[in-house]
Structures are given as structure tokens and as C-alpha cells.
Backbone bond lengths (Angstrom), bond angles and torsions (degrees), N, CA, C in turn:
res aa  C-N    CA-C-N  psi(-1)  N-CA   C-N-CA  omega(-1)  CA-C   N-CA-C  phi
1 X - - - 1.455 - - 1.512 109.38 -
2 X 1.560 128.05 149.94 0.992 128.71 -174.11 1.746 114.42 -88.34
3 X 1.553 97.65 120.03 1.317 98.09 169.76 1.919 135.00 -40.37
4 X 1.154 119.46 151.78 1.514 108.63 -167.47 1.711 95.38 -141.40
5 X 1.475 115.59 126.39 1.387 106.32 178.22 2.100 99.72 -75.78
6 X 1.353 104.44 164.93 1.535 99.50 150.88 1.234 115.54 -156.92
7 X 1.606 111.84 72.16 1.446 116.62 125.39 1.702 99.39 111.73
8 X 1.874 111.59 0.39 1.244 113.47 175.11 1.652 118.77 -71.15
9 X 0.967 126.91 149.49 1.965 106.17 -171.27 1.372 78.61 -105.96
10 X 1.985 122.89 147.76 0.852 125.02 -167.55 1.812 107.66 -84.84
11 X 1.266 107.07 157.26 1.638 118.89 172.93 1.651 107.46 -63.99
12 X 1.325 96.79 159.98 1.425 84.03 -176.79 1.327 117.40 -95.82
13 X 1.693 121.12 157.06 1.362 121.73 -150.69 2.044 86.56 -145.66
14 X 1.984 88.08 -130.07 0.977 105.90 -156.60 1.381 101.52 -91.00
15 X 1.593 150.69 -172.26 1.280 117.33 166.18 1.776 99.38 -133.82
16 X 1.104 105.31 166.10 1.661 113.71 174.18 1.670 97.24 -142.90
17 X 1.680 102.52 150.22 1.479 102.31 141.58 0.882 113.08 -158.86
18 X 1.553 104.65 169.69 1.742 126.83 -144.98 2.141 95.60 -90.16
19 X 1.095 103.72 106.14 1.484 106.72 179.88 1.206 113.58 -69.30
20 X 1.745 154.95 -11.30 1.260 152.55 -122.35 1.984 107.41 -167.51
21 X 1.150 96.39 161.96 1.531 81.70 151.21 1.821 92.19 82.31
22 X 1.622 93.54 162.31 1.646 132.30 137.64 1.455 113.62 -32.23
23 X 1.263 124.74 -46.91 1.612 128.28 173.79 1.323 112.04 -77.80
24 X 1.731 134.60 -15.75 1.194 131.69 -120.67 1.955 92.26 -64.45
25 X 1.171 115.24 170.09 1.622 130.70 -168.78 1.788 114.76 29.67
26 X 0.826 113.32 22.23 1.369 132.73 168.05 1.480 98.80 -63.10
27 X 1.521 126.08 124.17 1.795 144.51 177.01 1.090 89.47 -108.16
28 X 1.341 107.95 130.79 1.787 133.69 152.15 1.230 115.09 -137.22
29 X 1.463 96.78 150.11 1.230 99.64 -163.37 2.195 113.29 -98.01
30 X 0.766 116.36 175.18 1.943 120.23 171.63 1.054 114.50 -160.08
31 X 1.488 118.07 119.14 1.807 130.06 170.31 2.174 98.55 -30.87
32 X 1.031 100.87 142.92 1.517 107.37 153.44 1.457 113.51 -90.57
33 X 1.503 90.02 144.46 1.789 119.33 -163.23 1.415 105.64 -146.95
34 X 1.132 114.49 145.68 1.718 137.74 169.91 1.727 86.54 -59.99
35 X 1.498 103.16 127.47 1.794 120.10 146.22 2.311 97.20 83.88
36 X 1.476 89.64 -7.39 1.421 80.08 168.88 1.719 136.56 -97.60
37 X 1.113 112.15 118.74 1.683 107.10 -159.26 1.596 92.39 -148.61
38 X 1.355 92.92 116.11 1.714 99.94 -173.41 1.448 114.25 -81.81
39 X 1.065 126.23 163.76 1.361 135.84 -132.44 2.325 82.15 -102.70
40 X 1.657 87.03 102.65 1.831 92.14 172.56 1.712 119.46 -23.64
41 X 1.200 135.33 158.91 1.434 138.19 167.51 1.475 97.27 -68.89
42 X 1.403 114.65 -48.70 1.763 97.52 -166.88 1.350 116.75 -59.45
43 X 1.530 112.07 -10.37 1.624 110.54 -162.53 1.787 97.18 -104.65
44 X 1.116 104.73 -32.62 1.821 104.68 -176.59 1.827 101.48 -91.51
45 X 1.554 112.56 12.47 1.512 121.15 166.50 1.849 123.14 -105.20
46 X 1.582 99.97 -19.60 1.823 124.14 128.27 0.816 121.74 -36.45
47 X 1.411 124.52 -86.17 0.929 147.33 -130.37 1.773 112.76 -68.33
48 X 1.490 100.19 -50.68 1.262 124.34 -173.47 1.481 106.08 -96.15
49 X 1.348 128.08 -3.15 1.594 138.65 166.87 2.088 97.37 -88.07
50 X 1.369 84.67 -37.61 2.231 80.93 164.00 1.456 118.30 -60.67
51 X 1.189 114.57 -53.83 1.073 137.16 -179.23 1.483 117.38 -60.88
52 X 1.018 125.79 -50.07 1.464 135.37 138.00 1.856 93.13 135.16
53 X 1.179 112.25 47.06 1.439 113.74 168.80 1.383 110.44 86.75
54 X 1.455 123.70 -75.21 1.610 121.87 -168.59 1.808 110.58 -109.34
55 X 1.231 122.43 156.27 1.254 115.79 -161.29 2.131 95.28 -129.64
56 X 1.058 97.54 26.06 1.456 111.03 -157.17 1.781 104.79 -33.86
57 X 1.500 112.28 112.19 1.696 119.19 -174.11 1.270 124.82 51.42
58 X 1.640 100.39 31.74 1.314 124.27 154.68 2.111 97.76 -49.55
59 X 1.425 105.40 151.65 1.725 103.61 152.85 1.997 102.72 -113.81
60 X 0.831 112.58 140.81 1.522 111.32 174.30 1.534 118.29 -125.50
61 X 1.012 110.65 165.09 1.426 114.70 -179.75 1.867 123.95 -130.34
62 X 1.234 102.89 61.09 1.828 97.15 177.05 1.197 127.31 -34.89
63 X 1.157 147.98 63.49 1.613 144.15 171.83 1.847 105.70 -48.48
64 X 0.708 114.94 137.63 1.549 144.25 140.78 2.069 76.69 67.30
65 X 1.923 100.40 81.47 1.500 93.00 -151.49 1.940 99.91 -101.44
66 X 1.722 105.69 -5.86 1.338 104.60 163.62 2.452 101.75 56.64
67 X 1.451 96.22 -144.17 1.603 95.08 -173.52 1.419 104.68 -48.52
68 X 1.557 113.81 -18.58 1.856 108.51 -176.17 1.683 105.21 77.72
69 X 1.517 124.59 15.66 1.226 110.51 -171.97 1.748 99.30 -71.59
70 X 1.976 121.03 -44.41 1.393 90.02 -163.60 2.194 104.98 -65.22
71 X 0.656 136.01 -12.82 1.435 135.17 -179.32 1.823 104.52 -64.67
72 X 1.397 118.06 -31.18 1.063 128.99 176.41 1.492 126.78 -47.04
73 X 1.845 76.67 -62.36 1.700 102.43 -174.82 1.675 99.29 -76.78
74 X 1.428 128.15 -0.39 1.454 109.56 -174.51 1.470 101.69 -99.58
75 X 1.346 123.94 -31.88 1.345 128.72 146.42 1.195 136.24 -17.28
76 X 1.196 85.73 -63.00 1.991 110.29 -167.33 1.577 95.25 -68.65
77 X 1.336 121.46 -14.76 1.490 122.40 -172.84 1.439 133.92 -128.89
78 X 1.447 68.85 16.68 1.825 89.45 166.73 1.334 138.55 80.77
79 X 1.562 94.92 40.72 1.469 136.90 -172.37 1.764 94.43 -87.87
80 X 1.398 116.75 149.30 1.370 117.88 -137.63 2.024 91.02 -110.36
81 X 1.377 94.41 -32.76 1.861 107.65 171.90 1.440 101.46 171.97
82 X 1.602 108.13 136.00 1.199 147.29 173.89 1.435 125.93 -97.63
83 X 1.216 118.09 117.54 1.470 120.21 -173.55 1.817 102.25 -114.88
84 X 1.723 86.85 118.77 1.738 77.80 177.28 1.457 112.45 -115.62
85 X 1.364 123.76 162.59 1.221 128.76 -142.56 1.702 97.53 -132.42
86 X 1.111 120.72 106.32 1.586 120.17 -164.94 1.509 126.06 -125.35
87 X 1.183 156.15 100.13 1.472 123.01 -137.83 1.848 96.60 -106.29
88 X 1.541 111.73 -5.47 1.580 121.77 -159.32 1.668 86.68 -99.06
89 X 1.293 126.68 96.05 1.688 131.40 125.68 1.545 101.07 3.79
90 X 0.825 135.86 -74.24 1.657 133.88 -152.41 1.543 110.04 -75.51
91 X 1.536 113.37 -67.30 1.821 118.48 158.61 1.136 100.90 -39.63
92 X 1.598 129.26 -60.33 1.846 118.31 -142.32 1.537 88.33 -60.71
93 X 1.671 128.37 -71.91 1.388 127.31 153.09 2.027 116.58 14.25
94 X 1.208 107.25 -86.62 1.804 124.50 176.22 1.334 94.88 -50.90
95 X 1.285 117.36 -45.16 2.010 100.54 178.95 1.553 128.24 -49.96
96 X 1.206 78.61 -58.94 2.095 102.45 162.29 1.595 116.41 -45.08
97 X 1.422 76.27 -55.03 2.213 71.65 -168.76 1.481 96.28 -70.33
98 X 1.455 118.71 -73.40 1.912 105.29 172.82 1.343 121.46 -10.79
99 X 1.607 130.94 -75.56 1.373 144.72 171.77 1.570 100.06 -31.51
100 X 1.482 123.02 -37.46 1.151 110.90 -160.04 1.561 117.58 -111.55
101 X 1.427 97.31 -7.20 1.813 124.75 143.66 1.609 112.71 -54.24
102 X 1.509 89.80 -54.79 2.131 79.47 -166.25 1.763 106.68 -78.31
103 X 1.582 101.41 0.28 1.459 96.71 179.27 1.438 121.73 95.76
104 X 1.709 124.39 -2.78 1.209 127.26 164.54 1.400 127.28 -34.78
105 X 1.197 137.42 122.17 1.424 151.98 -174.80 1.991 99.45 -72.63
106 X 1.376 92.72 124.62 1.264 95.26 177.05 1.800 113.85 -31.92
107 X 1.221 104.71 -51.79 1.218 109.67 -143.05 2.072 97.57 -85.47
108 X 1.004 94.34 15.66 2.014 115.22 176.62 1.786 111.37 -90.57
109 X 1.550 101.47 -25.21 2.046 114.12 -160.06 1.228 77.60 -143.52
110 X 1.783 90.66 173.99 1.367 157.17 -158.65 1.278 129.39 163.84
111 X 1.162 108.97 102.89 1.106 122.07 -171.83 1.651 121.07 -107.74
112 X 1.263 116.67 97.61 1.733 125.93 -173.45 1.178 115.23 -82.58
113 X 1.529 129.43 127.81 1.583 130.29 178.45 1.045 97.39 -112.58
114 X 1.734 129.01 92.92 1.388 129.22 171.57 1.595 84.35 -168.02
115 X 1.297 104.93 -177.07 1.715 131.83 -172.04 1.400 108.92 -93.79
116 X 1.555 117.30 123.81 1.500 119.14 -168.51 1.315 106.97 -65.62
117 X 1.018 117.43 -61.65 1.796 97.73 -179.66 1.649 123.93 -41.96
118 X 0.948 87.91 -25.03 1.753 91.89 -178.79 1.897 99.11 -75.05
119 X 1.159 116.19 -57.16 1.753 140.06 165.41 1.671 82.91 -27.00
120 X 1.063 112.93 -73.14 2.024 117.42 -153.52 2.241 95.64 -63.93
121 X 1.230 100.64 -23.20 1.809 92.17 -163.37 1.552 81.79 -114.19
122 X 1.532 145.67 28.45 0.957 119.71 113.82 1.470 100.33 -168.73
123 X 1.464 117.57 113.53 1.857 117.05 -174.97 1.362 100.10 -73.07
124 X 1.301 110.03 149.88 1.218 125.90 -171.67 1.922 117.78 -98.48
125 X 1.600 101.37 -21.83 1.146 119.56 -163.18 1.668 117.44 -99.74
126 X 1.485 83.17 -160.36 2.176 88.92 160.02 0.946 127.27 -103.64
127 X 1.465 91.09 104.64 1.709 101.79 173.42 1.741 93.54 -135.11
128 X 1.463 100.51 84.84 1.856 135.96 -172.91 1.503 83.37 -89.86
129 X 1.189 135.84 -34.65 1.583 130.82 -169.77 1.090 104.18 -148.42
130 X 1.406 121.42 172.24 1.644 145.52 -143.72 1.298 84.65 -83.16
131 X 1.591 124.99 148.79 1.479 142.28 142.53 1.513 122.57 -45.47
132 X 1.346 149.10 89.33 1.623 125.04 171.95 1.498 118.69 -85.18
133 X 1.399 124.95 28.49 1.429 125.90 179.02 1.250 102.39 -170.38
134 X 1.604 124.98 140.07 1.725 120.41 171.63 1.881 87.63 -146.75
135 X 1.413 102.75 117.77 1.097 110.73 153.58 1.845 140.61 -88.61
136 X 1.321 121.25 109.85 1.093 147.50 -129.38 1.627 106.55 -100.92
137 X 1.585 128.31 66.81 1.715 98.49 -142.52 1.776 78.51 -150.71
138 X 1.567 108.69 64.31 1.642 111.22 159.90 1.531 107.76 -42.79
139 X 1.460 97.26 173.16 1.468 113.44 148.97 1.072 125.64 -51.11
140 X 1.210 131.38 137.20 1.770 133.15 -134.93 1.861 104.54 -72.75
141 X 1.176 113.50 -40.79 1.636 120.97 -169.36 1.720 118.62 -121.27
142 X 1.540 110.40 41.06 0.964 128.80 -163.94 1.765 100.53 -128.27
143 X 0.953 121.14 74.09 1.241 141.93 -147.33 1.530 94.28 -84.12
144 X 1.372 121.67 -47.39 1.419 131.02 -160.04 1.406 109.57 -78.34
145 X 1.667 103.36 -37.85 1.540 113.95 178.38 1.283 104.85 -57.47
146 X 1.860 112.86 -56.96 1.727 108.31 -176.11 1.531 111.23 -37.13
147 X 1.371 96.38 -73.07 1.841 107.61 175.84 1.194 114.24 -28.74
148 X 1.042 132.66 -57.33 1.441 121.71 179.55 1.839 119.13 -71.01
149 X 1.164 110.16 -26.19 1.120 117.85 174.64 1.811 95.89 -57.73
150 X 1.320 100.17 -90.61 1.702 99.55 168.46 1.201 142.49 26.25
151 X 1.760 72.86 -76.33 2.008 90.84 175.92 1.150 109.25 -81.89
152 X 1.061 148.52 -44.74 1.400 154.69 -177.61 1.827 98.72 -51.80
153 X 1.118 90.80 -62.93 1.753 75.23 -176.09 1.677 111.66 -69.75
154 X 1.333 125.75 -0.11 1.492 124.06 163.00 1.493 88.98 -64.60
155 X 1.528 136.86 -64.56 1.245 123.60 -130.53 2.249 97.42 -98.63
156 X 1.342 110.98 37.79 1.183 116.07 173.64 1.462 112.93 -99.70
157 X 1.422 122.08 157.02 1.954 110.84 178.51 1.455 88.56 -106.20
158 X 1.456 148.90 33.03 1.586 110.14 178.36 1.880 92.63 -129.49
159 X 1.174 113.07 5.67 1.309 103.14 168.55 1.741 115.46 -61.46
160 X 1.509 115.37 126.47 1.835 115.11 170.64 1.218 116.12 -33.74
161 X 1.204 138.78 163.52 1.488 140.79 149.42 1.465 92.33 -71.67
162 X 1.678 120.39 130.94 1.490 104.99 175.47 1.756 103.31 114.85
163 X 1.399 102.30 -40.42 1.595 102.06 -160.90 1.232 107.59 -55.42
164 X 1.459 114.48 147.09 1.796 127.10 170.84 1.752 101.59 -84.69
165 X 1.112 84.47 172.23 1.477 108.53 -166.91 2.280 113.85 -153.81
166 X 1.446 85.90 83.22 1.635 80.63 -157.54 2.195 88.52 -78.40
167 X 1.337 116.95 133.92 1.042 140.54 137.56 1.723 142.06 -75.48
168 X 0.878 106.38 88.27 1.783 106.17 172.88 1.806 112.50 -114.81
169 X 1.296 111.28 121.78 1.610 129.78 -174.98 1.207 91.24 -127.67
170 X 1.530 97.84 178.00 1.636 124.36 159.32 1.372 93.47 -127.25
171 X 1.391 132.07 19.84 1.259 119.40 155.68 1.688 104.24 -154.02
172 X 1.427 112.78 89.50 1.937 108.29 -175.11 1.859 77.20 -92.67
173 X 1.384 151.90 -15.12 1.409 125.53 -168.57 1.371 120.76 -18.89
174 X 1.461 83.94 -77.67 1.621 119.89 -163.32 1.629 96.16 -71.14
175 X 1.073 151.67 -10.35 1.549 144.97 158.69 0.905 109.22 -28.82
176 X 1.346 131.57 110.01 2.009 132.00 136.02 1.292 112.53 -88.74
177 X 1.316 93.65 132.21 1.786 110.93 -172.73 1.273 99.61 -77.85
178 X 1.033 116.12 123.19 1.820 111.68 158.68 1.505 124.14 -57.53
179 X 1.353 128.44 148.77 1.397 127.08 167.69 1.197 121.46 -27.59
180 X 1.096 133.18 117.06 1.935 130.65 154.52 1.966 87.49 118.12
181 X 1.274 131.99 -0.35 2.000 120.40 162.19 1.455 86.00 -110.86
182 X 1.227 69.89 141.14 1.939 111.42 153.02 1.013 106.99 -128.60
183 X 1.915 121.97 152.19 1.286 126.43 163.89 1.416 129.06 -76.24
184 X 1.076 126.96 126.50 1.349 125.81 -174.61 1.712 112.36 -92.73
185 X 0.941 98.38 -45.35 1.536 101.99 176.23 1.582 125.30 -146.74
186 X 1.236 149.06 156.81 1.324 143.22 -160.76 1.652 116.29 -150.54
187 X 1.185 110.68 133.50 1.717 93.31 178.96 1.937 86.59 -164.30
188 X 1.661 94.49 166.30 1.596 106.27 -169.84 1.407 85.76 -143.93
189 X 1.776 115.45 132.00 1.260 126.30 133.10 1.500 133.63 -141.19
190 X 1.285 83.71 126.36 1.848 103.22 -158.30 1.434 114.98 76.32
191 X 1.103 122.27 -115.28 1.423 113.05 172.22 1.550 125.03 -95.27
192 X 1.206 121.99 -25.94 1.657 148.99 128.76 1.204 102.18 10.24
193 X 1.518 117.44 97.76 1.942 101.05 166.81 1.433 77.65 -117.85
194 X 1.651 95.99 160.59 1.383 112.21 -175.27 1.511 118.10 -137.70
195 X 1.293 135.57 116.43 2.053 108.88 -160.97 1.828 68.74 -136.20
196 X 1.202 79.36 155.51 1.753 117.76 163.91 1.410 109.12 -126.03
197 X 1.522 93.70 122.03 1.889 110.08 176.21 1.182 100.73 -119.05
198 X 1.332 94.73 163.78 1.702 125.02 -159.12 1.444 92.89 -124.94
199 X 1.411 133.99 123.13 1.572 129.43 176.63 1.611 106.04 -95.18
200 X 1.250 105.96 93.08 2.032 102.38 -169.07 1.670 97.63 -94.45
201 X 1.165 100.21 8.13 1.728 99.48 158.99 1.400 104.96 52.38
């Protein structure tokens, strides 16, 4: 079931903000957690310069979405509804109340407190129409988890023809793409690799 904030303002934690967008310089805050490290501004300032800035009624899908900043920034830019995927009770919680800080309309989120692979082998939610974005952003050195994530979302029917697929590791090497991605674009900073796929199905 989808998490729902109500109306607590969160304690203070870790901080992020949303660079782009309707939200743009907007601070929120996120409990600190083992394996959570939100995705740098320079890299979600890529990311969305790939993308070409606005994603207007895009649907997206954050897997393993931690502070939830990239779900933020897809929001803030005119992303149509965001489903985030959280497995930590306490963050999935801070997602909700944030979302419900910047004023998101229920019917914009979803917010899941369970384990993404489990999320990918069976969604629980609305997904009434195709995905056009899935952000891809395991725990940083968990190479096997990505991979499997991967494939699993190769072997789903509601991804777009077209849909992106943003990847960030500290290890894309060893990645095999499953049938139906191609890379669209690629970039590294610091240890940060970052690829954008194209699902040509």
C-alpha cells in the first residue's frame, strides 16, 4: 500500500535540494541510513540536461529511491506521477512527509515501503499506463543487486517503447544489458558512473 505523509514536518536529518523545476532550491530534509547517498547535483544536472530539462506527464518509477531526490527533481519538472520504491520504514515515512511539504497532490506519488526486487516481481500499485522513466540507483557497490534489477525490469510489459532507464553505480563495468536497452548516453564523475538506456524493446 502506498505510503501517505500526515502533516508531521520532518526532524532534522540529512539535507538535499531539488536544483530544477517548480521546486527549484527547495531543502529537504532525510533521516541518515546505511548505503544511502543521494544522487550529487552535478550528476542529476546531466542527467536532466539528457533528458532535455522538462519531462512534462512523464510517469516514472524510482526503485530503491532512498532521500527520493531523483523522483523529486522529476516532479519539480513536470513529471505526470512518481512511484517510489523504498524498503526502510523510516525514509519511505520522510518521502511522504517531504512530497507532502512541497505540496504534491496525492494523486502525482506513491510511495512503496517494501524491497525493489520484490516491487519489479510483483508491483503493487498504478501502473494503469506504461512507465517513460525508471531510475536505477542501488546501493553504490552492489553490482549483483543492479544486475538483477536490470533484468527483471527487461522481463516487465509496461515499460514505453522509448523509455529511459537512468543507471548510476560505482561499478556499471561488469553490466550486461539485457535484450531490448541500448545505451544512450554515458558519463563518470569520480567514482559515479552514470549510463542512460533507451528500452527499444
Amino acid at each position: 500500500m502506498a505510503s501517505t505523509g500526515k502533516g508531521r514536518r520532518p526532524a532534522r536529518g540529512e539535507q538535499v535540494r531539488i536544483i530544477g523545476g517548480q521546486w527549484r532550491s527547495r531543502r529537504l530534509r532525510f533521516p541518515p541510513a546505511r548505503d544511502l547517498r543521494p544522487t550529487p547535483d552535478r550528476v542529476r544536472e546531466t542527467l536532466f540536461n539528457w533528458l532535455g530539462q522538462r519531462i512534462t506527464d512523464w510517469r516514472v518509477l524510482d526503485l530503491f529511491a532512498g532521500s527520493g531526490v531523483l523522483g523529486f527533481e522529476a516532479l519539480s519538472r513536470g513529471a505526470a506521477w512518481v512511484g517510489f520504491v523504498e524498503q526502510s520504514p523510516r525514509v519511505a515515512r520522510r518521502l511522504a512527509e517531504n512530497l507532502e511539504l512541497l505540496g504534491a497532490g496525492a494523486e502525482q506519488f506513491d510511495v512503496w515501503t517494501m524491497d525493489a526486487l520484490r516491487w519489479l516481481a510483483n508491483p503493487p500499485g498504478r501502473l494503469d499506463a506504461e512507465i517513460d522513466l525508471v531510475f536505477l540507483d542501488p546501493p553504490f557497490r552492489q553490482p549483483r543487486l543492479l544486475q538483477t534489477a536490470l533484468d527483471r525490469l527487461a522481463q516487465t510489459d509496461w515499460l514505453a517503447k522509448g523509455a529511459r532507464v537512468f543507471v548510476e553505480s560505482g561499478a556499471v563495468e561488469a553490466l550486461r544489458l539485457p535484450p531490448g536497452f541500448v545505451v544512450q548516453r554515458e558519463t563518470q564523475a569520480g567514482e559515479s558512473h552514470s549510463l542512460l538506456l533507451e528500452w527499444v524493446g
